[in-house]
TORDOLO-439309 format. One record per residue (C-alpha): residue in three letters; x, y, z; residue number from 1. Coordinates in steps of 0.2 Angstrom, whole numbers, plus 5000, padded with zeros to 4 digits. Example, Ala and Ser with C-alpha at 12.3 -4.5 7.8 and 13.67 -1.06 7.14 Angstrom:
# TORDOLO-439309
> residuo, u, v, w, num
> Ala, 5062, 4978, 5039, 1
> Ser, 5068, 4995, 5036, 2
END
This chain:
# TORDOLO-439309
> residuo, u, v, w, num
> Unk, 5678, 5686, 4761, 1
> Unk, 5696, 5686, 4754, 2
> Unk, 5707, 5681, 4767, 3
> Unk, 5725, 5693, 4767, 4
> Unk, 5743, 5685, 4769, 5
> Unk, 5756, 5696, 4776, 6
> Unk, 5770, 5696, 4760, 7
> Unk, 5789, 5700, 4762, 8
> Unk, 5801, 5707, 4748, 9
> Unk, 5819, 5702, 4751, 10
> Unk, 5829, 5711, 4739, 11
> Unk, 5851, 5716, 4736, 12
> Unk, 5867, 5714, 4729, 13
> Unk, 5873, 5697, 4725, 14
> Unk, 5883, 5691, 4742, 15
> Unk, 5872, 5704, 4751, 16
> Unk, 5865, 5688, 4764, 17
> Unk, 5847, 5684, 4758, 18
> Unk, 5847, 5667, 4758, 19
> Unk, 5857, 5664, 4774, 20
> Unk, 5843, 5676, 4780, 21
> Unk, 5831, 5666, 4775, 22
> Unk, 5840, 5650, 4780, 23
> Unk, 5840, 5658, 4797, 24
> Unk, 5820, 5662, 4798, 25
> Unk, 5816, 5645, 4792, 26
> Unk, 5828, 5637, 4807, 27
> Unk, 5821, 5649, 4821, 28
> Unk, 5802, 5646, 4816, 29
> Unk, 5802, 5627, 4812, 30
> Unk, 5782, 5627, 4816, 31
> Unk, 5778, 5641, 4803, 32
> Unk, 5774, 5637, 4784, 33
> Unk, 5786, 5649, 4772, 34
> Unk, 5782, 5650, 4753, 35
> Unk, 5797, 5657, 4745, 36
> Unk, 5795, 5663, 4727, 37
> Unk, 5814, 5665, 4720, 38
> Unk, 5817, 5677, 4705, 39
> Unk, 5837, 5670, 4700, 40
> Unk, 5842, 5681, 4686, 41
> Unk, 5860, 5670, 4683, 42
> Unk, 5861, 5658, 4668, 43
> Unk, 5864, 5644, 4682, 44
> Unk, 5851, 5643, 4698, 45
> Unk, 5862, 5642, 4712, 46
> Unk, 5850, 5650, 4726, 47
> Unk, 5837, 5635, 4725, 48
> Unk, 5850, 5623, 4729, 49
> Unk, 5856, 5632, 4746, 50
> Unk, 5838, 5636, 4754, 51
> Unk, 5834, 5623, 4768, 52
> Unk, 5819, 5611, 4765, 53
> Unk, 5811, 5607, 4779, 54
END
């Protein structure tokens, strides 16, 4: 049996909030595992840098 994963698409504008929306999930649910699959389309990757790792 194939086991299903609930899956979020975060998309917007640049400066439209994601990642200090996803800053703010990951603080408010320190005991839940996130995978975050980033898609940067900038020649320099800025958004990897500013996520929290907990």
């Amino acid at each position: 049996m194939i086991s299903k994963k609930p899956v979020t698409i975060i998309s917007g504008f640049p400066g439209a909030g994601k990642t200090t929306f996803l800053n703010r999930i990951i603080h408010q649910h320190p005991s839940k595992k996130f995978t975050i699959i980033e898609n940067e389309l900038g020649a320099i990757n800025i958004d990897s840098q500013l996520i929290i790792s907990l």
